[in-house]
N, C-alpha and C positions, 0 to 999 in steps of 0.2 A: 776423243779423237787423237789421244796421244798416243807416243811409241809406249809407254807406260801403259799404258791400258791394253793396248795388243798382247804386251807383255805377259799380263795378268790373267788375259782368255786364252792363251796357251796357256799356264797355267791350271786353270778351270778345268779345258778342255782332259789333259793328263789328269786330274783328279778325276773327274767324269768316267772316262775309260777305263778307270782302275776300281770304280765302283764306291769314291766317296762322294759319291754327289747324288741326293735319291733322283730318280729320273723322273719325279712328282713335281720338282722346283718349276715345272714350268705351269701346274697349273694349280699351283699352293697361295694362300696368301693367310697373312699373320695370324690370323685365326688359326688353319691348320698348321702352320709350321709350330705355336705354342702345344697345340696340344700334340702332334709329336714328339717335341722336345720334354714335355711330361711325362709321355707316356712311355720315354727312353728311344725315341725311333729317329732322335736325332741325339749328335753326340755332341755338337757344338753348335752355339745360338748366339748371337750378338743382340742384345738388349742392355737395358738400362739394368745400374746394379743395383736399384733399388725395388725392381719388381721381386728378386728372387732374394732377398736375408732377410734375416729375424731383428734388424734392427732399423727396419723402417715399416711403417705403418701399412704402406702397398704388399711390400714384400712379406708381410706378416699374413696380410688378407689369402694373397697366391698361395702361399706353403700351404694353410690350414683347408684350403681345397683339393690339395693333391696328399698321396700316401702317406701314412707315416716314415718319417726316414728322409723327405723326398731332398729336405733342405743336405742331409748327409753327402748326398751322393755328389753334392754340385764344389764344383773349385772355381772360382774366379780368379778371372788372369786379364792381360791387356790385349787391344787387338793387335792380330798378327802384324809381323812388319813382312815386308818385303825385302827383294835382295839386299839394297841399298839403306835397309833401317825404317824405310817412308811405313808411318803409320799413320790413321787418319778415321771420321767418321765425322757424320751431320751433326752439326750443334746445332740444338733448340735456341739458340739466341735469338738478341733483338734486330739484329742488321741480315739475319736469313728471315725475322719472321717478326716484319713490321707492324705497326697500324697505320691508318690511314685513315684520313678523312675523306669522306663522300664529299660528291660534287654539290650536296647542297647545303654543306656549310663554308662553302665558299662565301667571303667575307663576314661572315659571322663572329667575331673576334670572342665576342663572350660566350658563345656555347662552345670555342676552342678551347677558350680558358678555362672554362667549368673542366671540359673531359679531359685534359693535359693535366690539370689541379689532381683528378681519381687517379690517374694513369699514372703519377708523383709519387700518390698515397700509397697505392696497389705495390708498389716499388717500393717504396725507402720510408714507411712510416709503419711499425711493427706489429700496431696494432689492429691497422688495417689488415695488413695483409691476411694477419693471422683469421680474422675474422671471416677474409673472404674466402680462403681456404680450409679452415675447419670447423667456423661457426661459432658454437656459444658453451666456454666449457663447462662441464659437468652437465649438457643437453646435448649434445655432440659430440666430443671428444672430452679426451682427461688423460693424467701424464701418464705413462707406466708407471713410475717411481717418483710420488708428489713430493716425496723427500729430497730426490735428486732434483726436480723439476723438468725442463725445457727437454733437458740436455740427455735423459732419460728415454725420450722420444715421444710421442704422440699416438693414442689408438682411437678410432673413431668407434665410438658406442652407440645403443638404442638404434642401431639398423644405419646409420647415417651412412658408412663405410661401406655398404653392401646392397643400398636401396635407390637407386639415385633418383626414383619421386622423391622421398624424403628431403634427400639436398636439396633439389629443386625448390621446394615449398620453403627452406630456408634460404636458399640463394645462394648455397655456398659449393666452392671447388668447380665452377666455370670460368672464372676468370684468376688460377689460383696459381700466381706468382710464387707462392711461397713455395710451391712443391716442384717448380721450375727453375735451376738453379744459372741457366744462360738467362733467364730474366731478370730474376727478383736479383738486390743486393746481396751478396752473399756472407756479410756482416751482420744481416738478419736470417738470412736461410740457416746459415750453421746453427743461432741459439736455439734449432727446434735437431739437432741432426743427434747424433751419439758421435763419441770423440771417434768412438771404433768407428762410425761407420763414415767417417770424415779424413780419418785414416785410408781407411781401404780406397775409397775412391780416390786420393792421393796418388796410392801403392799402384790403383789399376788403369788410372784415367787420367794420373795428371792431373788433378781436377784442378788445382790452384793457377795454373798456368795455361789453361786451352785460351785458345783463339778463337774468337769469334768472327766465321770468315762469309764474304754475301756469296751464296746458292743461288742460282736457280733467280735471277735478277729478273724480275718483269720490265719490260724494254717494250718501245713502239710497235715491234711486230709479232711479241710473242703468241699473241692471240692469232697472227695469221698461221704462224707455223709451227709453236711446241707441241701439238697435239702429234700433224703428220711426223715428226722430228724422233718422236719419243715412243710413236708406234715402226718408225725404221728402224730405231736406236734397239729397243727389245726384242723384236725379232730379228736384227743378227745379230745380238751378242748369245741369244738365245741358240743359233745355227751355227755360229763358233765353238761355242761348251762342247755342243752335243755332236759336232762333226759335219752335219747335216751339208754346214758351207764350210770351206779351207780357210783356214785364215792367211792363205795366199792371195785371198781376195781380199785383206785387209784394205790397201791401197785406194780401189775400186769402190772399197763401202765407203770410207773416210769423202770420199771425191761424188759420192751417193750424195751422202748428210750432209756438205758444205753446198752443194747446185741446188739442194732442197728447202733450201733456207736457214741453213747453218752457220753460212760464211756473213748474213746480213743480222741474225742474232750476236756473234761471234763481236762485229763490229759496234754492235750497237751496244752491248757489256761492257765492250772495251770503253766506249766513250764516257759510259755512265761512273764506270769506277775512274778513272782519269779526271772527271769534273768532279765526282761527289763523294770517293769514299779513299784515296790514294794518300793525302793531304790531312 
């Protein structure tokens, strides 16, 4: 609802018009924008740097799916900034992406304690974690380089990495902290990472220093109105891009989304970070 974000869909809209924008965005979703971006039909992708190098275990699995060469062609760089420097994206943290207990363990203090005691482990105890993300090694995974060890990186073996019955049947990489680096410790995530590629996310991400900021806050009324909220929100920023609507009507949608129950989520974020997350 900012002046920033109008900013931006002028922006868009001028890249749009000039013919960097495919005019597919509107009825793409990750699935195909991946395999365009494989298949070279897109020229820039914002994802995670560890789906696409040879120095993580995912990104190892992806390459070896696509061409030879395919890891060659790719450069990693940071996300764009804008006029003013502002860069930014979703972090997988713990305060955008809680747990919670259900309402029937309401008073139940020892099956709290039992799941908080895993959720501890799953966290900050190493050998948990490791187990719950890649299982049992030399049946699952094993180092690249057992000489170098951890720090070598991790490949999953015997289909684990590529089957997920398999995982299933062993239970592992559903709840896998370790390969999540906004959740797990990351005095444990690193001993499985390569220095290089701890590095680069450094170089590309900041990675030492992000923020862990609350999205997208579940509030009293969000079930009354994020759904209508976020199908107004898509389709105009959708008819800004593409011209369809002026963003002379900026003013007029903003004044939309707030009468539709914007201005009553707006307040009700507000109070939530003020009592519980400001402090």
């Amino acid at each position: 609802m900012t002046d920033k974000a109008r900013q931006a869909l002028t922006k868009l809209h001028e890249w749009y018009n000039k013919g960097y924008i495919n005019p597919e965005f509107l009825t793409d979703d990750q699935g195909t924008i991946n395999k365009r971006f494989n298949m070279d039909g897109i020229a820039l992708t914002n994802t995670s740097l560890n789906n696409y190098t040879d120095m993580t275990p995912q990104g190892r699995a992806n390459l070896e799916q696509e061409a030879p060469g395919f890891a060659d062609k790719l450069t990693y760089g940071p996300l764009p900034a804008g006029p003013e420097g502002d860069r930014g994206d979703w972090l997988w943290g713990p305060l955008s992406n809680f747990v919670c207990f259900g309402s029937q363990l309401e008073g139940n203090t020892e099956k709290q304690e039992v799941i908080l005691n895993i959720l501890n482990d799953l966290n900050y105890d190493e050998e948990t974690a490791l187990m719950a993300a890649y299982g049992i090694k030399g049946e699952s995974y094993e180092f690249y380089d057992e000489a170098v060890g951890k720090t070598s990186g991790i490949r999953q073996i015997n289909n684990y990495g590529t089957d997920a019955n398999k995982g299933a049947e062993l239970g592992i990489g559903f709840f896998n902290l370790l390969k999540c680096g906004g959740w797990a410790d990351k005095s444990i995530t690193d001993l499985y990472e390569t220095p290089e590629f701890i590095a680069e996310q450094e170089r590309v991400a900041d990675w030492g220093n992000y923020k862990d900021l609350l999205m997208r806050a579940n509030t009293a009324s969000t079930l009354t109105y994020a759904t209508t909220l976020q199908t107004l929100k898509t389709n105009a920023y959708s008819e800004f891009i593409t011209g369809t609507r002026s963003l002379d009507d900026w003013d007029a949608f903003v004044e939309e989304y707030m009468n539709a129950g914007g201005a009553v989520l707006q307040q009700e974020a507000q109070e939530y970070y003020d009592r519980v997350i400001k402090d």
